[in-house]
C-alpha positions in Angstrom: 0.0 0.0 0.0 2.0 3.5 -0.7 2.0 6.8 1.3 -0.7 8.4 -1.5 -3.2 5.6 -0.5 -2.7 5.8 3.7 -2.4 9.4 3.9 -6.2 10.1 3.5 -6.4 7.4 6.6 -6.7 9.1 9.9 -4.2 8.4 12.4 -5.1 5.7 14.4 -6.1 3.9 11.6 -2.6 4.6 9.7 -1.0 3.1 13.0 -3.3 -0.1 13.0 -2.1 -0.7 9.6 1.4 -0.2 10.3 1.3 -2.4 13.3 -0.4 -5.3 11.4 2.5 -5.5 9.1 4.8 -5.0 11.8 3.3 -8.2 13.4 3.3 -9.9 10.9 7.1 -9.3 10.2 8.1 -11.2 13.1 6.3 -14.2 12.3 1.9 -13.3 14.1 -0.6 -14.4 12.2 -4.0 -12.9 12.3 -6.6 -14.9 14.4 -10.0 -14.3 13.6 -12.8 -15.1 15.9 -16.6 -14.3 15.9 -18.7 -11.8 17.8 -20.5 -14.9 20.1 -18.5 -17.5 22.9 -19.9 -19.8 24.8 -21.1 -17.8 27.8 -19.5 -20.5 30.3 -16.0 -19.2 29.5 -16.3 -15.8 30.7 -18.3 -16.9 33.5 -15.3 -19.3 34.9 -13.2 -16.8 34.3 -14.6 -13.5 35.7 -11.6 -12.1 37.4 -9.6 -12.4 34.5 -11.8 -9.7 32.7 -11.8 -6.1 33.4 -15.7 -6.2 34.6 -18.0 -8.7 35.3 -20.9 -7.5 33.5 -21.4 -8.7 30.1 -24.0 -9.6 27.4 -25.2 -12.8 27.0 -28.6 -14.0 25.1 -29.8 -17.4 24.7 -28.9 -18.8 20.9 -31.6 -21.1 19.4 -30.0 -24.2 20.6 -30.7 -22.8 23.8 -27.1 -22.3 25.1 -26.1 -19.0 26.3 -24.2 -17.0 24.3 -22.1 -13.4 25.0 -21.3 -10.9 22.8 -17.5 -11.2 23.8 -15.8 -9.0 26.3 -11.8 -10.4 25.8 -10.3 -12.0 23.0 -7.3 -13.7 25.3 -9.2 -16.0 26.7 -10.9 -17.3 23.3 -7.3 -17.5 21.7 -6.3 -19.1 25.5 -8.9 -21.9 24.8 -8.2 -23.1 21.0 -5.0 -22.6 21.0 -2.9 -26.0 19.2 0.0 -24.9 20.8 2.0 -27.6 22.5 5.5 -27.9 24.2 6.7 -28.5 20.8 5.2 -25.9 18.4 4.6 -22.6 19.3 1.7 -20.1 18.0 2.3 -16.6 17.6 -1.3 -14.7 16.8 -1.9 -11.2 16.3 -6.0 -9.7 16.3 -7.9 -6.6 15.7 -11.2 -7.0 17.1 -14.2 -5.7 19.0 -15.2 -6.4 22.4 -18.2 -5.4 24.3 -17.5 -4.2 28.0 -19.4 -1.9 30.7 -17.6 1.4 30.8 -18.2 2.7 34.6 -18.1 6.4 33.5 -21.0 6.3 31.3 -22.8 3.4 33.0 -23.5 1.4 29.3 -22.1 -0.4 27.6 -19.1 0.1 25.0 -17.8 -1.5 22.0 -14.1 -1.1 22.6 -11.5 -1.9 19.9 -8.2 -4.1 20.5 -5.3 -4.7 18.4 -3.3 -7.1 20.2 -0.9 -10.0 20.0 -0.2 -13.4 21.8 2.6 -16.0 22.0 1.9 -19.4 23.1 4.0 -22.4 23.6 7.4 -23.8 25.8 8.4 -20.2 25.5 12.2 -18.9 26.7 13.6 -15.2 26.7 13.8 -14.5 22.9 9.6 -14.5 22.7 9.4 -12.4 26.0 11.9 -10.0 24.4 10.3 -10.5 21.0 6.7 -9.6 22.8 8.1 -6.4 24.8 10.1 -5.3 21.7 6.9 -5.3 19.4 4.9 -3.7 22.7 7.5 -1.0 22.6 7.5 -0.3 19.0 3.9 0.1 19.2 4.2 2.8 22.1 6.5 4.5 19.8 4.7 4.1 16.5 1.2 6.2 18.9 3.9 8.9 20.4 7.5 9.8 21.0 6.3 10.7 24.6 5.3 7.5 26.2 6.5 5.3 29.1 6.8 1.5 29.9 6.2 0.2 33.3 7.7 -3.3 34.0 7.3 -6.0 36.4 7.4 -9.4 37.7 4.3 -11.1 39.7 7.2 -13.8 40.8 8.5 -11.0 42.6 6.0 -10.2 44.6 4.6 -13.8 44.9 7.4 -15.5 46.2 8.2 -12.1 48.3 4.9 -13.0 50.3 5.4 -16.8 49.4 9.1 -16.1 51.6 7.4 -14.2 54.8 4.8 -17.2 55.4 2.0 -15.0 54.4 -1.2 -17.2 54.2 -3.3 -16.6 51.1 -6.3 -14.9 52.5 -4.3 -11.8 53.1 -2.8 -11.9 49.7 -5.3 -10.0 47.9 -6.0 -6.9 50.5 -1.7 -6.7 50.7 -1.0 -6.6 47.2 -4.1 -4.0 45.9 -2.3 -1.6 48.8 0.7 -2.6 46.7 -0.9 -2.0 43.5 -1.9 1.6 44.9 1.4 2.2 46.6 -1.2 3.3 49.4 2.1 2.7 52.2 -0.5 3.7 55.3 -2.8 1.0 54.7 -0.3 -1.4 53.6 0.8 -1.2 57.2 -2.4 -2.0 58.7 -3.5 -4.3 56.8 -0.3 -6.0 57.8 -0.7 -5.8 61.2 -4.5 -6.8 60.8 -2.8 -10.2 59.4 -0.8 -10.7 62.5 2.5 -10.0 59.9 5.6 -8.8 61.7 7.2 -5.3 61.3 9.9 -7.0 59.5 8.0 -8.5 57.2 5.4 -5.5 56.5 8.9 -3.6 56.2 9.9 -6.0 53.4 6.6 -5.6 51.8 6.6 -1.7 52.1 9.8 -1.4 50.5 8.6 -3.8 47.7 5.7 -1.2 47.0 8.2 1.7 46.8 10.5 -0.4 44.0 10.2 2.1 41.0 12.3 4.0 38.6 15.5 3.6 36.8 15.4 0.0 35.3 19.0 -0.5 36.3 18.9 1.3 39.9 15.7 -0.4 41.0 16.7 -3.7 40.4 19.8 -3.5 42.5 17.6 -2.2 45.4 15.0 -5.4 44.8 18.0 -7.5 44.8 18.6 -6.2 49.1 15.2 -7.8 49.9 15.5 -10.6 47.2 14.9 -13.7 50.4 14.0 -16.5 47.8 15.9 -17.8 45.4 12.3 -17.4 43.1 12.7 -14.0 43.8 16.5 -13.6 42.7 15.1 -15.8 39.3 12.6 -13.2 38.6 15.1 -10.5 38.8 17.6 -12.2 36.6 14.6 -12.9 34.2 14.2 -9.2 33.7 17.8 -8.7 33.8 18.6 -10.5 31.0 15.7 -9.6 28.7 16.6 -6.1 29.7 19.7 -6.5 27.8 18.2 -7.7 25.1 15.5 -4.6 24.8 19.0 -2.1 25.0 21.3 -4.0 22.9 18.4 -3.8 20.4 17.9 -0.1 21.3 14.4 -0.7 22.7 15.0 -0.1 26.7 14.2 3.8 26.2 11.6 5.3 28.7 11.3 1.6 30.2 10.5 2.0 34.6 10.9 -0.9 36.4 7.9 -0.7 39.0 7.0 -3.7 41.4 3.7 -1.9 41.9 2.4 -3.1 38.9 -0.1 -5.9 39.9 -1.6 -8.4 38.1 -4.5 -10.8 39.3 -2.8 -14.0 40.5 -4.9 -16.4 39.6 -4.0 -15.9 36.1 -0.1 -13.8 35.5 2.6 -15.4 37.1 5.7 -13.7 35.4 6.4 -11.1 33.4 4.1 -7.8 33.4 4.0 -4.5 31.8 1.5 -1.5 30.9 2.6 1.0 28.0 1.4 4.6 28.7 1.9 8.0 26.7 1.3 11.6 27.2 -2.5 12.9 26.4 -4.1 9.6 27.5 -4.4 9.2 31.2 -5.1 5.6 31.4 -3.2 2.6 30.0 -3.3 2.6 26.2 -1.1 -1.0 26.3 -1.4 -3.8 29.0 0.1 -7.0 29.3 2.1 -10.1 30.9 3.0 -13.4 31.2 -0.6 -15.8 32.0 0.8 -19.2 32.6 -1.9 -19.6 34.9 -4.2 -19.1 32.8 -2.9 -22.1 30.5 -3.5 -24.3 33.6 -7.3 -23.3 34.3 -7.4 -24.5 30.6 -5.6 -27.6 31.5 -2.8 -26.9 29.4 1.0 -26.1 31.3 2.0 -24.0 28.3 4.1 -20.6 28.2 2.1 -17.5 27.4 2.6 -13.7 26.8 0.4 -11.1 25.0 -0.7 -7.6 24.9 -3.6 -5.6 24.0 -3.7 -1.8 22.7 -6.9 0.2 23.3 -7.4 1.7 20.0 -10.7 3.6 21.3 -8.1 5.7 23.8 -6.5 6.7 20.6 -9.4 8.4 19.5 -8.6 10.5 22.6 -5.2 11.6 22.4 -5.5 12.5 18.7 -9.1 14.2 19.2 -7.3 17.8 18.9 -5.5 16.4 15.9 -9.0 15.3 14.1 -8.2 15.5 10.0 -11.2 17.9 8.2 -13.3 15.9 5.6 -12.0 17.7 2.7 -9.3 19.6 1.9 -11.5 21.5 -1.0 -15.4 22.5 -1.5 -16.4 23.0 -4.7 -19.2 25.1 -5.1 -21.2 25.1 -8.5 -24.7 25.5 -9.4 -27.1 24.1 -12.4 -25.7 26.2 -14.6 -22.5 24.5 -14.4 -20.6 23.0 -17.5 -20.9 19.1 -15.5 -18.7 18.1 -18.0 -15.6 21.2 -16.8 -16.6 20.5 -13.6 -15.9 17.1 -13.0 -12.6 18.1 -15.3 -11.4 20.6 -12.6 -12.3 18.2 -9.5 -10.3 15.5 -11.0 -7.4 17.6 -11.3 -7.5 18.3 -8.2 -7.9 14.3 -6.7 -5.0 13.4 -8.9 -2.7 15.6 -7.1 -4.0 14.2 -3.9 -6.4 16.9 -2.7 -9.2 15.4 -1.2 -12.9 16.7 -2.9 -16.4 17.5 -2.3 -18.8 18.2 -5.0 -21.6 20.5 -3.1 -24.4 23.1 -4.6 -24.4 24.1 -0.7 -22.4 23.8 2.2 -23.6 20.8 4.4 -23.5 21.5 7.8 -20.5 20.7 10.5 -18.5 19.8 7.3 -15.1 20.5 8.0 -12.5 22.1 5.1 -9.9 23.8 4.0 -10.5 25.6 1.0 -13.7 26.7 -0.8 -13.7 27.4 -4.2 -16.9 28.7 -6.7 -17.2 27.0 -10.0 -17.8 29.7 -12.3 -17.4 30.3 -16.1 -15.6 27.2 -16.3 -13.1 27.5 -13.9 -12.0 27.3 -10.1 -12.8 30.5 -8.3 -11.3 30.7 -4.6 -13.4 31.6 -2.3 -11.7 31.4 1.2 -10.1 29.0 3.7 -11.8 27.5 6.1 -8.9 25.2 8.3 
């Protein structure tokens, strides 16, 4: 496809098309999948989706059906993937969630990609590489946050922490929220010791290289030292590649345990004040699904997109042309041409519709292209 052809594409949609390819470069294929699951997947697996709520309706065969809410957990199911041959997938699709602002329901899209398989340190650097290059192909100013749930896991796993307090400590983690870290930690009989591990644990962020040397002082596992030398080493590979830039190391990221058990990350960039890219390492996942498999994925929210270029909106047309019924047709449709051949995107009107947004007007008079004025 050439630059004439993409350039009348706005800008998220130029950047979907150049992430497809670049997917597709390192070996993704595109999954497709239908609107409809089987509503018992999403039902088992309610904490692995960002809200509960979803849509369902009964199909004539009288199973439940839901318009789906995550394509993960689809590609998680049917996967062929086995300790032997990996598969690499990359999707653009819809999903149908409850957005809390608005109190309805949204259809959100995802461009996204998973790796599944007896997966080493080239895919992981493969998948944070490609989530990388897709921060920077949205904006120059953006930020990666990185982390690793065996961190934190065998961190509590280390202190004897027993699994009812798990989730309370780790969402004060997730929100660095230090003062109620501390009582909830004394709520589950934990010792100052301990809640002092966990409080410096919370407070692990910044420098990639600086922050890991401080996780290695409270590093009291030897699960806890792999994790580190896990990120250590596909750390290296992300600079020697020139793909570490704005990269945080942050051991507040938190990712439900039931399902991520190693690598995490969340790609941000400046406009946007949520997440734009999230993703991790769901081996546990693969086990609800009976299947001890590798995998690693990430999702971009293309509908926050329409946010942080939403002051950068494209006008419908670059020219108006204005004629009447006494217009030669035939010189008319002469002129516009000329113009659309030289790129100029063009409108045909006898009036100006309304909210039409353009650059230049022009009258089509005696024949010719009168300019009117400019309208940007």
């Amino acid at each position: 496809m050439t630059q004439e052809m993409t350039s009348i594409l706005r800008r998220e949609e130029q950047i979907t098309l150049y992430l497809r390819g670049l997917f597709e470069r390192f070996g993704f294929r595109k999954y497709r999948m239908g609107k409809f699951e089987d509503y018992d997947l999403y039902l088992e697996n309610k904490n692995f989706l960002k809200s509960p709520h979803i849509i369902t309706f009964h199909d004539l065969d009288g199973h439940v059906r839901a318009l789906k809410p995550d394509v993960t957990l689809s590609i998680a199911k049917n996967t062929h993937a086995t300790k032997s041959s990996s598969e690499k997938f990359y999707y653009l699709e819809n999903v149908y969630r409850l957005d809390k602002p608005s109190g309805g329901y949204r259809e959100i899209s995802q461009l996204g990609l998973e790796c599944i398989g007896a997966l080493g340190l080239i895919p992981t650097y493969e998948v944070l590489a490609l989530a990388q290059k897709t921060l920077a192909a949205i904006s120059e100013n953006r930020r990666m946050q990185l982390s690793h749930m065996g961190f934190l896991l065998s961190l509590l796993d280390g202190l004897g922490i027993a699994p009812a307090a798990r989730a309370s400590l780790l969402e004060c983690i997730r929100g660095k929220n230090i003062h109620e870290l501390k009582q909830q930690a004394e709520s589950a009989g934990i010792t100052p010791a301990a809640a002092g591990l966990l409080i410096t644990a919370a407070d692990l962020c910044g420098d990639f290289r600086e922050t890991l040397a401080r996780a290695r002082t409270i590093a009291i596992t030897q699960a806890m030292t792999d994790a580190l030398d896990e990120l250590s080493s596909v750390y290296a590979l992300l600079e020697a590649a020139g793909e570490a830039g704005n990269l945080v190391l942050d051991f507040s990221l938190v990712n439900d345990i039931d399902y991520y058990d190693g690598v995490v990350f969340q790609g941000y960039v400046e406009g946007v004040p949520r997440a734009v890219l999230t993703g991790g390492y769901y081996g546990n996942l693969m086990k609800k699904f009976g299947r001890d498999l590798d995998a690693i994925g990430f999702a971009v929210y293309l509908n926050e997109l329409n946010l942080l270029f939403r002051n950068q909106q494209r006008t419908d047309a670059d020219a108006v042309i204005l004629y009447d019924d006494s217009a030669d047709l035939t010189a008319l449709v002469k002129a516009a041409d000329a113009l659309t051949s030289s790129g100029v995107r063009v409108r045909l009107e006898k009036n100006i519709p309304a909210d039409l947004r353009f650059t230049t007007l022009y009258r089509f008079e005696n024949g010719m292209l009168q300019e009117v004025t400019r309208n940007a």
